[in-house]
PDB file of N, CA, C and O in Angstrom:
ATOM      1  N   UNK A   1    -139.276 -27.830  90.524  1.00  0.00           N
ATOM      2  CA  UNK A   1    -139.435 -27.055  89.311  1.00  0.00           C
ATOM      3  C   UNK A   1    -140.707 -27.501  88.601  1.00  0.00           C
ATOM      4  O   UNK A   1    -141.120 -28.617  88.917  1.00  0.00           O
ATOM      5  N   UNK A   2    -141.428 -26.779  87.652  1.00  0.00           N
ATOM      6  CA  UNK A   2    -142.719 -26.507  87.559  1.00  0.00           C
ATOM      7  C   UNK A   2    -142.388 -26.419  85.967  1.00  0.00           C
ATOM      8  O   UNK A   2    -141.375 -25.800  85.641  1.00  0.00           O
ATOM      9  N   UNK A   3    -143.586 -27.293  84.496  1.00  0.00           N
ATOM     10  CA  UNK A   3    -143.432 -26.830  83.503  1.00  0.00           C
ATOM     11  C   UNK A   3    -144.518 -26.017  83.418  1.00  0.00           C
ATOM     12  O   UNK A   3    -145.534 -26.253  84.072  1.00  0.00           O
ATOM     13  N   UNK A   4    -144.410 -25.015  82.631  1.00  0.00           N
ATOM     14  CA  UNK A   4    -145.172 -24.029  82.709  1.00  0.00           C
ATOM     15  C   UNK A   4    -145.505 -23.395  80.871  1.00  0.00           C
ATOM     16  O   UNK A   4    -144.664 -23.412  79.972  1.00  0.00           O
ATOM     17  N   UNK A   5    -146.878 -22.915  80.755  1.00  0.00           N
ATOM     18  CA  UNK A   5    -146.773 -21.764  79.242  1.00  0.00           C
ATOM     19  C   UNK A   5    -147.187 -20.427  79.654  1.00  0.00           C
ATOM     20  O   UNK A   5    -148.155 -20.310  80.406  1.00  0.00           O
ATOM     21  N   UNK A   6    -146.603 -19.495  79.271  1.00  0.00           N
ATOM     22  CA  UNK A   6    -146.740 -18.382  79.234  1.00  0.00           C
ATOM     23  C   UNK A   6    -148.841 -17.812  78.934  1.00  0.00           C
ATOM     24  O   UNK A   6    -149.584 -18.178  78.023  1.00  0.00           O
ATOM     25  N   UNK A   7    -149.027 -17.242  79.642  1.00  0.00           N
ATOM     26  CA  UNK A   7    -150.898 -17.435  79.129  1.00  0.00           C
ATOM     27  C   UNK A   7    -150.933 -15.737  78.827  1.00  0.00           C
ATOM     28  O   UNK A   7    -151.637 -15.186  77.980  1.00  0.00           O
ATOM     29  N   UNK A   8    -149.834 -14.983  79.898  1.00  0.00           N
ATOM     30  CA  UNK A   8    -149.632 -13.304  79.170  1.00  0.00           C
ATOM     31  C   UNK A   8    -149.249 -12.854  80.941  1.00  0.00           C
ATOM     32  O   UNK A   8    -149.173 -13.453  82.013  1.00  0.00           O
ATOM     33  N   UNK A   9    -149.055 -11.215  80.361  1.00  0.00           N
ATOM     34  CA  UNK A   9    -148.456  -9.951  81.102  1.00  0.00           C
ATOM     35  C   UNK A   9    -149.246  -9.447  81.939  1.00  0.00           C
ATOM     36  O   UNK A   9    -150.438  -9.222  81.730  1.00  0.00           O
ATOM     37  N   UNK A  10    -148.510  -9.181  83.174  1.00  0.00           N
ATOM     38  CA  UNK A  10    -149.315  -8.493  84.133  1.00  0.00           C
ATOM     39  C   UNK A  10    -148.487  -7.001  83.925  1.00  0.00           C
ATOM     40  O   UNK A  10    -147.262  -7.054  83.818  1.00  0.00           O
ATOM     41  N   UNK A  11    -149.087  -5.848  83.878  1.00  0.00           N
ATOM     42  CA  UNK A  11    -148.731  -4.475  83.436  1.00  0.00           C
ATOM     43  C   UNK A  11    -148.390  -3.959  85.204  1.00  0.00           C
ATOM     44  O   UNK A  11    -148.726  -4.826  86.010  1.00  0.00           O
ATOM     45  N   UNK A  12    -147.897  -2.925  85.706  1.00  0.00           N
ATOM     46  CA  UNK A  12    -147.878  -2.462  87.039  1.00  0.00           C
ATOM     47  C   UNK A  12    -147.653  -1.186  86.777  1.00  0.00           C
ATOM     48  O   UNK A  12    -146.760  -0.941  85.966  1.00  0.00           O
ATOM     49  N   UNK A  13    -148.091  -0.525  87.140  1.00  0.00           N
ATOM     50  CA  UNK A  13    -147.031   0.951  87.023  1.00  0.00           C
ATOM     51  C   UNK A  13    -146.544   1.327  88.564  1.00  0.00           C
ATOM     52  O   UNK A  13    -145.581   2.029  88.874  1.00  0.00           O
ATOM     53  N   UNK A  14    -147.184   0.872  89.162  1.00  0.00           N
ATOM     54  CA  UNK A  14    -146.184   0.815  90.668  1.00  0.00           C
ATOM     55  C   UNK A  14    -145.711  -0.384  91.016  1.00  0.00           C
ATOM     56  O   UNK A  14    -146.340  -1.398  90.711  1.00  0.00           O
ATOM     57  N   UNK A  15    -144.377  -0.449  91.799  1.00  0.00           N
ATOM     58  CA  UNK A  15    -144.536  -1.550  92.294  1.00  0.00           C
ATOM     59  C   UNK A  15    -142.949  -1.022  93.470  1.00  0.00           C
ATOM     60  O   UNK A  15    -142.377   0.058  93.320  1.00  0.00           O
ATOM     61  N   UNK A  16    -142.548  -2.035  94.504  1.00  0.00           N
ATOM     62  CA  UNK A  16    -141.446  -1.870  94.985  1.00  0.00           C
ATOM     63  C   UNK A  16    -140.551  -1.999  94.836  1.00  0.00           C
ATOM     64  O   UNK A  16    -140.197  -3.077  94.357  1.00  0.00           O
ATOM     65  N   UNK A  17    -139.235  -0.627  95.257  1.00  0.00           N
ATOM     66  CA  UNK A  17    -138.035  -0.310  94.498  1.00  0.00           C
ATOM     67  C   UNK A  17    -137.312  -1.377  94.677  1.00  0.00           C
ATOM     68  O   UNK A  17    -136.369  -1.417  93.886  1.00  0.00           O
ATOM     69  N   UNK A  18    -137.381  -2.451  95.552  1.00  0.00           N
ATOM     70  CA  UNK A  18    -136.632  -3.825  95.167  1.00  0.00           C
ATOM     71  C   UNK A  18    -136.766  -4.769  94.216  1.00  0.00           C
ATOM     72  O   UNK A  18    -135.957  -5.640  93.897  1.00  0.00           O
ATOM     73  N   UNK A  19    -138.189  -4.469  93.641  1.00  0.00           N
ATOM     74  CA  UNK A  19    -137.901  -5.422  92.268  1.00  0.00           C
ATOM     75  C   UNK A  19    -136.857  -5.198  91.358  1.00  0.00           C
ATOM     76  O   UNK A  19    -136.502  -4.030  91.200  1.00  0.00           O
ATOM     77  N   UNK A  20    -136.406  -5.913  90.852  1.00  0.00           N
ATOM     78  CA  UNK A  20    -135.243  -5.765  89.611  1.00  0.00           C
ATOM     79  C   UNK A  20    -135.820  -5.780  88.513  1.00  0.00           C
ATOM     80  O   UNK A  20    -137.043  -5.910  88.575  1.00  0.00           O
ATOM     81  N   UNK A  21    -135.052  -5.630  86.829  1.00  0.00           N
ATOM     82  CA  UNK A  21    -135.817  -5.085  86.094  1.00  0.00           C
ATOM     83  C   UNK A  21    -136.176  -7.173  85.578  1.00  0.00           C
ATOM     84  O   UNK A  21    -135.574  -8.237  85.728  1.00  0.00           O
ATOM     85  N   UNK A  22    -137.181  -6.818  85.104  1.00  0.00           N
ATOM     86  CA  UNK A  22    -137.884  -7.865  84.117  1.00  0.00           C
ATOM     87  C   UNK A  22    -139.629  -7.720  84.552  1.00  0.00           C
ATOM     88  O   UNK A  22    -140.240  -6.790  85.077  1.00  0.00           O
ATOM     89  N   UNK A  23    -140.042  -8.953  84.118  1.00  0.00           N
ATOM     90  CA  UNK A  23    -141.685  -8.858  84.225  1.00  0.00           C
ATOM     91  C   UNK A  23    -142.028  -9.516  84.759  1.00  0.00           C
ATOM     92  O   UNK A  23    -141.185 -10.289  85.215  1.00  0.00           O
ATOM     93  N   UNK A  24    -144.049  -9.862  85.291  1.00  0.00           N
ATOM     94  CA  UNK A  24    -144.608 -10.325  85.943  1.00  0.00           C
ATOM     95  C   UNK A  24    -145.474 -11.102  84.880  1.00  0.00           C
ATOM     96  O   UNK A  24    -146.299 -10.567  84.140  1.00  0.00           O
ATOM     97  N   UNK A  25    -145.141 -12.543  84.914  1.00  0.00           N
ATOM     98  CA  UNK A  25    -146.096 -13.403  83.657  1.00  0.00           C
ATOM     99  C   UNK A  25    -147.223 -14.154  84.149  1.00  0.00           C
ATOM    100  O   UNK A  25    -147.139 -14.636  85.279  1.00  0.00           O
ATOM    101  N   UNK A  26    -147.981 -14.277  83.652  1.00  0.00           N
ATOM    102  CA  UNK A  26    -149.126 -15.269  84.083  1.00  0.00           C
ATOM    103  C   UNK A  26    -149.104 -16.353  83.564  1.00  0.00           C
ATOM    104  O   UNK A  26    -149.504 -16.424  82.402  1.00  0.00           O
ATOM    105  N   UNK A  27    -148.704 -17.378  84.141  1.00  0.00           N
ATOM    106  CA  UNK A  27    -148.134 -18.508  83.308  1.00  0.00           C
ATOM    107  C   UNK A  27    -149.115 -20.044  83.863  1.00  0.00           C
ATOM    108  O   UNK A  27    -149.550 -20.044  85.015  1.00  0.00           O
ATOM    109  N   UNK A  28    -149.371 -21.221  82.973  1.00  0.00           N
ATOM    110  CA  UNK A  28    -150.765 -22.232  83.037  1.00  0.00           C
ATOM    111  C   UNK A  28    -149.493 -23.544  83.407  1.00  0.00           C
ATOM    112  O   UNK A  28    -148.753 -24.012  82.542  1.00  0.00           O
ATOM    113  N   UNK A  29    -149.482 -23.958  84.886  1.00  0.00           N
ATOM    114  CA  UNK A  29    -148.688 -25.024  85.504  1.00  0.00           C
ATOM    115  C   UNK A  29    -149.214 -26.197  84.060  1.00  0.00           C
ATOM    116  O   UNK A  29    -150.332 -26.712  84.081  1.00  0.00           O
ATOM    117  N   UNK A  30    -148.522 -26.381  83.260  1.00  0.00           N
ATOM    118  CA  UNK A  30    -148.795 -27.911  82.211  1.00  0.00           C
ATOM    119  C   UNK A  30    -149.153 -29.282  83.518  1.00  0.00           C
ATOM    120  O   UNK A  30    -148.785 -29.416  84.685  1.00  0.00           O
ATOM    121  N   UNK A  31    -149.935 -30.020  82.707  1.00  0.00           N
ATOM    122  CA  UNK A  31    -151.269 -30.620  83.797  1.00  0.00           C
ATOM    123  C   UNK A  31    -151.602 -30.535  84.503  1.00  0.00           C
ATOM    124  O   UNK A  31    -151.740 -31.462  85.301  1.00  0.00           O
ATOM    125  N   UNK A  32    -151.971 -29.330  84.700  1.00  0.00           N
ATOM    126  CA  UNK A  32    -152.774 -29.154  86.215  1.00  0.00           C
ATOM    127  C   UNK A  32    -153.941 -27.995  85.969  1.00  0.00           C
ATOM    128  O   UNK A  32    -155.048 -28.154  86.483  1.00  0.00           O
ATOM    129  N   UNK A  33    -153.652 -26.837  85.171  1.00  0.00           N
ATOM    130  CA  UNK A  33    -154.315 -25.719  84.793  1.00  0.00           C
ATOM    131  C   UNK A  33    -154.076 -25.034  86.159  1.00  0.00           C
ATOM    132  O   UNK A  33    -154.994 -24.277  86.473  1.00  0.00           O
ATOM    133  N   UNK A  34    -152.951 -25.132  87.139  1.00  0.00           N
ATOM    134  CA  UNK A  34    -153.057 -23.806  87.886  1.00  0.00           C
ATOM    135  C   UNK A  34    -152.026 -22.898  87.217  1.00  0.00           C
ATOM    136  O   UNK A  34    -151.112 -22.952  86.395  1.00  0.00           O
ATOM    137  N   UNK A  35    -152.847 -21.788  88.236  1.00  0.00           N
ATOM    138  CA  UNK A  35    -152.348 -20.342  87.329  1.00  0.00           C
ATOM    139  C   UNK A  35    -151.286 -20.086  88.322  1.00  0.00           C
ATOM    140  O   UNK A  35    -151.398 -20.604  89.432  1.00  0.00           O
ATOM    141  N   UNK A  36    -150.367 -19.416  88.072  1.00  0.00           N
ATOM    142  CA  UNK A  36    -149.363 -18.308  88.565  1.00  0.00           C
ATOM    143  C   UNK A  36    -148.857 -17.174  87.964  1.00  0.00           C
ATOM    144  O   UNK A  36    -148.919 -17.005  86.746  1.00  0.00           O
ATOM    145  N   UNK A  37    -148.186 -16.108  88.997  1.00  0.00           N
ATOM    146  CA  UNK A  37    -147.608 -15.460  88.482  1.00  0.00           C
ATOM    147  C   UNK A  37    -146.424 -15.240  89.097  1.00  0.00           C
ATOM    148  O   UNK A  37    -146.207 -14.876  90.252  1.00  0.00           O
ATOM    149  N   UNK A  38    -145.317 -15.619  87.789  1.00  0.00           N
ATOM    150  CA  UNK A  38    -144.181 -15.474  87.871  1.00  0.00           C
ATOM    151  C   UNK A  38    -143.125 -14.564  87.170  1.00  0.00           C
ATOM    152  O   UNK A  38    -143.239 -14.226  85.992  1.00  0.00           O
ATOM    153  N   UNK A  39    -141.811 -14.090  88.190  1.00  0.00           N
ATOM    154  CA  UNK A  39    -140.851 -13.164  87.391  1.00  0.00           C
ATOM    155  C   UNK A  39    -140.202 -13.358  86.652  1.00  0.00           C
ATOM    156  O   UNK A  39    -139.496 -14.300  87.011  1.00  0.00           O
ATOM    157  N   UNK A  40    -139.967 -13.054  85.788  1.00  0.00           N
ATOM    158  CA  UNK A  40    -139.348 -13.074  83.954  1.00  0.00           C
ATOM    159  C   UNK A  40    -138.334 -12.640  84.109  1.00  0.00           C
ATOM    160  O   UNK A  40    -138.723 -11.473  84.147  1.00  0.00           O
ATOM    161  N   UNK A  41    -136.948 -12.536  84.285  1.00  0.00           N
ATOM    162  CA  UNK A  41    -136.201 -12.225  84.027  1.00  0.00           C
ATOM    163  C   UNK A  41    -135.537 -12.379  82.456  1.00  0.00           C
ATOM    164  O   UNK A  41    -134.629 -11.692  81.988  1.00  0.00           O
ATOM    165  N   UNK A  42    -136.106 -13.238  81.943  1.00  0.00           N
ATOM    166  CA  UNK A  42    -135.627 -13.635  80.615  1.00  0.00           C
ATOM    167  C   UNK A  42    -136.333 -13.102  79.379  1.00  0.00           C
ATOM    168  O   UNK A  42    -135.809 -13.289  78.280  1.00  0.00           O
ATOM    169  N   UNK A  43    -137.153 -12.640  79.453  1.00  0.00           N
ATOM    170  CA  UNK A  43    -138.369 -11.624  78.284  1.00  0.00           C
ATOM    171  C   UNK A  43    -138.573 -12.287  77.385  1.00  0.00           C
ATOM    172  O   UNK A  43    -138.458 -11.918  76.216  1.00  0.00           O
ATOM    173  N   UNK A  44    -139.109 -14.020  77.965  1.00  0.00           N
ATOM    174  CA  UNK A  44    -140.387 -14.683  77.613  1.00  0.00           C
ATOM    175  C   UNK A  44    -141.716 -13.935  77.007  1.00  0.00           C
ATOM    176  O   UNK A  44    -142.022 -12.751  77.147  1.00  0.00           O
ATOM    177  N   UNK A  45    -142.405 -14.944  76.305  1.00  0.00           N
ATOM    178  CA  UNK A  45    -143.407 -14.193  75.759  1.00  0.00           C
ATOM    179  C   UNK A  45    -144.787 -15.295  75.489  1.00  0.00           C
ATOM    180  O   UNK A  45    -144.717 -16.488  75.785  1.00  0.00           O
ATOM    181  N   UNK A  46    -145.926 -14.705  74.927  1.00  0.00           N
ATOM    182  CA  UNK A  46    -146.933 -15.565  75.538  1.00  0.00           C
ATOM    183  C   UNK A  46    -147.222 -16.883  74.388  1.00  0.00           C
ATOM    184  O   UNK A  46    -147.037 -16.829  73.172  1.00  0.00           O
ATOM    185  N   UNK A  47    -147.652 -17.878  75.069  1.00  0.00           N
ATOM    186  CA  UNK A  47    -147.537 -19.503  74.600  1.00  0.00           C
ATOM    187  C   UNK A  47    -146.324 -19.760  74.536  1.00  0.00           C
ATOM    188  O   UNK A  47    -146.162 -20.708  73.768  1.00  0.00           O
ATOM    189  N   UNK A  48    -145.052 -19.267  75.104  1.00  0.00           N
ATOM    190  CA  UNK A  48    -144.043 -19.833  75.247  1.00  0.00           C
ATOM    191  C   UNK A  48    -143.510 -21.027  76.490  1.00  0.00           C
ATOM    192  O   UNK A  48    -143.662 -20.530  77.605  1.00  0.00           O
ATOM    193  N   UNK A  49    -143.006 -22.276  76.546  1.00  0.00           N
ATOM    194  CA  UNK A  49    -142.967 -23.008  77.181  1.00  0.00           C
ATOM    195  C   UNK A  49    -141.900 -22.647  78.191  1.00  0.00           C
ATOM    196  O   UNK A  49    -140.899 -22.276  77.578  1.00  0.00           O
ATOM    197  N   UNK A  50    -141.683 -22.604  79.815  1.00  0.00           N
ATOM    198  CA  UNK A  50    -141.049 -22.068  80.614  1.00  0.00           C
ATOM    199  C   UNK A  50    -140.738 -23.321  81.632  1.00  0.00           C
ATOM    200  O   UNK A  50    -141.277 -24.424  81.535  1.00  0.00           O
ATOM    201  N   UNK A  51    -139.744 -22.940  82.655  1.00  0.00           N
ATOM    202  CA  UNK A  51    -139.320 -23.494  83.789  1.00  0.00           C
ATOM    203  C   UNK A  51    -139.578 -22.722  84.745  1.00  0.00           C
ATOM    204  O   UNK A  51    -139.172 -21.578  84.541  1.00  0.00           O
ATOM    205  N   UNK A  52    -140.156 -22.897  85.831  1.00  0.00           N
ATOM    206  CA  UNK A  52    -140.497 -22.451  86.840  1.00  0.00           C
ATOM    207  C   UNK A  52    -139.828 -22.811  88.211  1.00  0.00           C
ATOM    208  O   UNK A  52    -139.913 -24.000  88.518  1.00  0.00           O
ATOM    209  N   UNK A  53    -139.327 -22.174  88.886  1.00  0.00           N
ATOM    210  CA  UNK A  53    -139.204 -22.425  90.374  1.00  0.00           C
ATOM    211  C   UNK A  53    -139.632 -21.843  91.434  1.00  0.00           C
ATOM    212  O   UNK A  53    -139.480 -20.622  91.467  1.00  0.00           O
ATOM    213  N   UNK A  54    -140.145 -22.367  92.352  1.00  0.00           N
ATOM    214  CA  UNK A  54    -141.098 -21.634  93.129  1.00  0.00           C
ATOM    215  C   UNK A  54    -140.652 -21.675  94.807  1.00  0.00           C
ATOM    216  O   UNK A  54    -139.615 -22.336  94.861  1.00  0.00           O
ATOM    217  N   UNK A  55    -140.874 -21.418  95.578  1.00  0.00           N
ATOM    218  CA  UNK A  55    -140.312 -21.057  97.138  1.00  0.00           C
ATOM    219  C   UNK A  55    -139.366 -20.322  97.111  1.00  0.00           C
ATOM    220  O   UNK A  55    -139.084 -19.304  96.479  1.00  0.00           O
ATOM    221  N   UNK A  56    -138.701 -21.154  98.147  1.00  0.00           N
ATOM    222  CA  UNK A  56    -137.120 -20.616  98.808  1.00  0.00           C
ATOM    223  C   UNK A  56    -136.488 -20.333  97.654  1.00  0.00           C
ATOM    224  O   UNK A  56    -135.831 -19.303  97.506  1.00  0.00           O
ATOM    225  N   UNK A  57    -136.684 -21.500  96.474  1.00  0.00           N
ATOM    226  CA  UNK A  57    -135.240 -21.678  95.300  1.00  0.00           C
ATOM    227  C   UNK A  57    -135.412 -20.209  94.774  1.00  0.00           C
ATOM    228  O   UNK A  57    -134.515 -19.370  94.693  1.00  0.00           O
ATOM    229  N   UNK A  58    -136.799 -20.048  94.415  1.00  0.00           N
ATOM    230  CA  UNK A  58    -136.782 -18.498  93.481  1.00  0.00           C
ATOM    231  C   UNK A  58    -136.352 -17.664  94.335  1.00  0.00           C
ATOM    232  O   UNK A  58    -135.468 -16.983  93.815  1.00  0.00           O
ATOM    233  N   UNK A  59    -136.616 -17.276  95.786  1.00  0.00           N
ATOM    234  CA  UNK A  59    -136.246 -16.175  96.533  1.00  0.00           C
ATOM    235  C   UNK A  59    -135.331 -15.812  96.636  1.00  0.00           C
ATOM    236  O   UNK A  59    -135.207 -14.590  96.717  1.00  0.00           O
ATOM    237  N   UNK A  60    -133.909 -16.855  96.704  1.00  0.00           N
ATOM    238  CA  UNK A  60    -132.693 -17.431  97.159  1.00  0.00           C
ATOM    239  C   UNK A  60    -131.820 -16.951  95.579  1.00  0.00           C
ATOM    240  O   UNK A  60    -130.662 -16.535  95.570  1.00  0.00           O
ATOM    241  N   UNK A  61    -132.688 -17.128  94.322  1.00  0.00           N
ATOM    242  CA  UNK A  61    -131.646 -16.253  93.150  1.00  0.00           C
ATOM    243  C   UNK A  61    -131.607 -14.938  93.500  1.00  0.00           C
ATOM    244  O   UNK A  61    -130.427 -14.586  93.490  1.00  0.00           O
ATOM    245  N   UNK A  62    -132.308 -14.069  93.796  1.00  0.00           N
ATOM    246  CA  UNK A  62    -131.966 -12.362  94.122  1.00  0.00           C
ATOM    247  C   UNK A  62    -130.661 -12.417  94.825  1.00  0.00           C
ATOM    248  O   UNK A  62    -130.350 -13.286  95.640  1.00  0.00           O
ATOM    249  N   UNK A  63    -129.872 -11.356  94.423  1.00  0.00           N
ATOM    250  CA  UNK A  63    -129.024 -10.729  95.257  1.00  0.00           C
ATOM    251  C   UNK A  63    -129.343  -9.882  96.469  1.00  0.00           C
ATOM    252  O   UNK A  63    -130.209  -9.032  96.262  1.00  0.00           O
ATOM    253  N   UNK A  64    -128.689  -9.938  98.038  1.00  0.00           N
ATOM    254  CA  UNK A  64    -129.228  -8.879  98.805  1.00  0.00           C
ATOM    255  C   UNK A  64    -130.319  -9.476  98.996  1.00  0.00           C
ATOM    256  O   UNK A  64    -130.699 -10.587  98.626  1.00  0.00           O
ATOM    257  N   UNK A  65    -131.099  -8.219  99.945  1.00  0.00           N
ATOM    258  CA  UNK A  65    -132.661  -8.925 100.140  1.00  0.00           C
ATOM    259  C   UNK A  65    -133.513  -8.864  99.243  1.00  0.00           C
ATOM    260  O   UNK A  65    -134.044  -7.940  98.627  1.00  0.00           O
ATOM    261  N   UNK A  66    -133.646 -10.783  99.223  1.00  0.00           N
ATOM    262  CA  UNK A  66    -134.740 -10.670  97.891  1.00  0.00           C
ATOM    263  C   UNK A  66    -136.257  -9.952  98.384  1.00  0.00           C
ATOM    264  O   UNK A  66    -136.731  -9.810  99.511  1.00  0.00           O
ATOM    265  N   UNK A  67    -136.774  -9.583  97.060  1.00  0.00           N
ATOM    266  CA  UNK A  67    -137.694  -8.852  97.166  1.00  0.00           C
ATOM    267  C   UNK A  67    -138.655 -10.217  97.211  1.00  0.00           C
ATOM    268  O   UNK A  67    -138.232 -11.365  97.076  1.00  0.00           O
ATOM    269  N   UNK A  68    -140.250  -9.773  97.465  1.00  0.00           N
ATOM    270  CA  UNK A  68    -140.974 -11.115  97.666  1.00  0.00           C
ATOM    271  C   UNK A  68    -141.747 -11.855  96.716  1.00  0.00           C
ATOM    272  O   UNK A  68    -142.968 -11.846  96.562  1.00  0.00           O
ATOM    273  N   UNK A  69    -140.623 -12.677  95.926  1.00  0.00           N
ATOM    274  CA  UNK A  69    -140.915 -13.249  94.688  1.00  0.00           C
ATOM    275  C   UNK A  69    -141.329 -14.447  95.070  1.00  0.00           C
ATOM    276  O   UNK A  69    -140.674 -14.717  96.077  1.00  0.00           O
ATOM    277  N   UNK A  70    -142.097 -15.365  94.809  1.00  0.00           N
ATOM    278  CA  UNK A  70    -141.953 -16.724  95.336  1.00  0.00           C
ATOM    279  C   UNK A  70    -142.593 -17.630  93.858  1.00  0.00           C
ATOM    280  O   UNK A  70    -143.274 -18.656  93.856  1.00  0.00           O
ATOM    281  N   UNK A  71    -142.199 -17.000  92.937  1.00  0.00           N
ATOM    282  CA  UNK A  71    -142.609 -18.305  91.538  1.00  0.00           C
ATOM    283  C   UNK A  71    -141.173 -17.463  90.074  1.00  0.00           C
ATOM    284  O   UNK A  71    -141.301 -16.567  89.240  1.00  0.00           O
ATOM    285  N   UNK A  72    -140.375 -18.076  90.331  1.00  0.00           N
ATOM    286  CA  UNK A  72    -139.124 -17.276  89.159  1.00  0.00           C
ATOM    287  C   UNK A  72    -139.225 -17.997  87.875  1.00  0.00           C
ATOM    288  O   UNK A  72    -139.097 -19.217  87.980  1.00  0.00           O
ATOM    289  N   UNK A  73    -139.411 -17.564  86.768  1.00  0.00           N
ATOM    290  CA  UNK A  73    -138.962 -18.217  85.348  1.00  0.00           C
ATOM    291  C   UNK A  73    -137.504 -18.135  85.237  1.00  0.00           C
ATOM    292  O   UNK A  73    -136.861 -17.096  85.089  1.00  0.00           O
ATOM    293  N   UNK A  74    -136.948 -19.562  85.340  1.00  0.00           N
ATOM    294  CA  UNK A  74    -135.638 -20.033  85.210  1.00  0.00           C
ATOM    295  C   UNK A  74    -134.939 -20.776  83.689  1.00  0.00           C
ATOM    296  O   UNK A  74    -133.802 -21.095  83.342  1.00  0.00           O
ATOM    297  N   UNK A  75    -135.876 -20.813  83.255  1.00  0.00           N
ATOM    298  CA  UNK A  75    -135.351 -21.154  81.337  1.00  0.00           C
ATOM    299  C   UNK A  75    -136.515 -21.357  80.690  1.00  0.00           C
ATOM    300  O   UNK A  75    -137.634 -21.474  81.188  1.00  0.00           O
ATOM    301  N   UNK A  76    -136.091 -21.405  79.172  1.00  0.00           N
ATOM    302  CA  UNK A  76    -137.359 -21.296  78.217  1.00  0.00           C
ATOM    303  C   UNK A  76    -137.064 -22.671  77.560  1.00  0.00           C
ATOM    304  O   UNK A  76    -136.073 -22.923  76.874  1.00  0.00           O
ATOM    305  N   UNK A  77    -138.123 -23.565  77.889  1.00  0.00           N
ATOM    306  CA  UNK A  77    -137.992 -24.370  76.701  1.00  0.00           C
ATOM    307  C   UNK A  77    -138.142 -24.655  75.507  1.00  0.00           C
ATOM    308  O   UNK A  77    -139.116 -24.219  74.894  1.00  0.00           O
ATOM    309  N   UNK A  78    -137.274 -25.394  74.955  1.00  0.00           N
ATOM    310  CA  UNK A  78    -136.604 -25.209  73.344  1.00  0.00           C
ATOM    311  C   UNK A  78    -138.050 -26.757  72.929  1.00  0.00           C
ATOM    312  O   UNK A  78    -139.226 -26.840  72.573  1.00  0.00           O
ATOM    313  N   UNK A  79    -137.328 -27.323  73.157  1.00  0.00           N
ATOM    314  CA  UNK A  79    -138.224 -28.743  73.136  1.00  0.00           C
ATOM    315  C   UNK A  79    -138.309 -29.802  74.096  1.00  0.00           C
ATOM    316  O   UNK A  79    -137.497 -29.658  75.010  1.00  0.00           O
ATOM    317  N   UNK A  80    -138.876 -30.599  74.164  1.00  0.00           N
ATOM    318  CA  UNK A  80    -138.956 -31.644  75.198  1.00  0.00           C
ATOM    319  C   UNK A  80    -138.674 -33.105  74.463  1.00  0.00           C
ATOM    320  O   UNK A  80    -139.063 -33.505  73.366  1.00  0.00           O
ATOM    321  N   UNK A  81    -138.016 -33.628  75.273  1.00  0.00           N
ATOM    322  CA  UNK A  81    -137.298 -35.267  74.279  1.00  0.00           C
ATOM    323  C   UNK A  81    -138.509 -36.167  74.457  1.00  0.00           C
ATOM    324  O   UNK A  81    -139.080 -36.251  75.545  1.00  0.00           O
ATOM    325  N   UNK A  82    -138.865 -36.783  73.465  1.00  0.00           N
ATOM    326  CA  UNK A  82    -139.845 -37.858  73.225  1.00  0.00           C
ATOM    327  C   UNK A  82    -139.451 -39.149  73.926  1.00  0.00           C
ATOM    328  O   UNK A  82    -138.242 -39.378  73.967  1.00  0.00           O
ATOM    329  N   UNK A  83    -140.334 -40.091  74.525  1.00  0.00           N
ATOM    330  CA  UNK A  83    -139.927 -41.103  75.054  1.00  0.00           C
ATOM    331  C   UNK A  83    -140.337 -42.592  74.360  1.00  0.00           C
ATOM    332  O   UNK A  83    -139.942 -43.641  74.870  1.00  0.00           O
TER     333      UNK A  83
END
């Protein structure tokens, strides 16, 4: 799993009838500055702090055959505990 911020929206007006409904985010891997884009199921929004999972794990949440997701937003973070 991957921390991640929301950096913004990728728009589509096509795409394949196996996607399910939510969005495509462009989200900044926290220390590293790589980019991805990942599916939203949760209607995140931008500079918001996210969880990411990426491979098999994201593919493996779809029901049926997953469509070809390979980076899922899996929760939004609230805060992070100080050490």
């Amino acid at each position: 799993m991957l921390k991640a911020t929301v950096t913004g929206r990728i728009w589509s007006t096509k795409k394949i009838a196996e996607m399910p409904t939510g969005s495509i985010l462009e989200v900044v891997v926290d220390e590293s500055n790589s980019k991805l884009l990942a599916f939203d199921p949760l209607g995140c929004g931008q500079g918001e702090k996210v969880i990411v999972a990426t491979g098999s794990v994201a593919a493996s949440w779809f029901s049926g055959k997953p469509p070809p997701v390979d980076a899922l937003i899996i929760g939004s973070i609230d805060e992070t505990a100080s050490k």
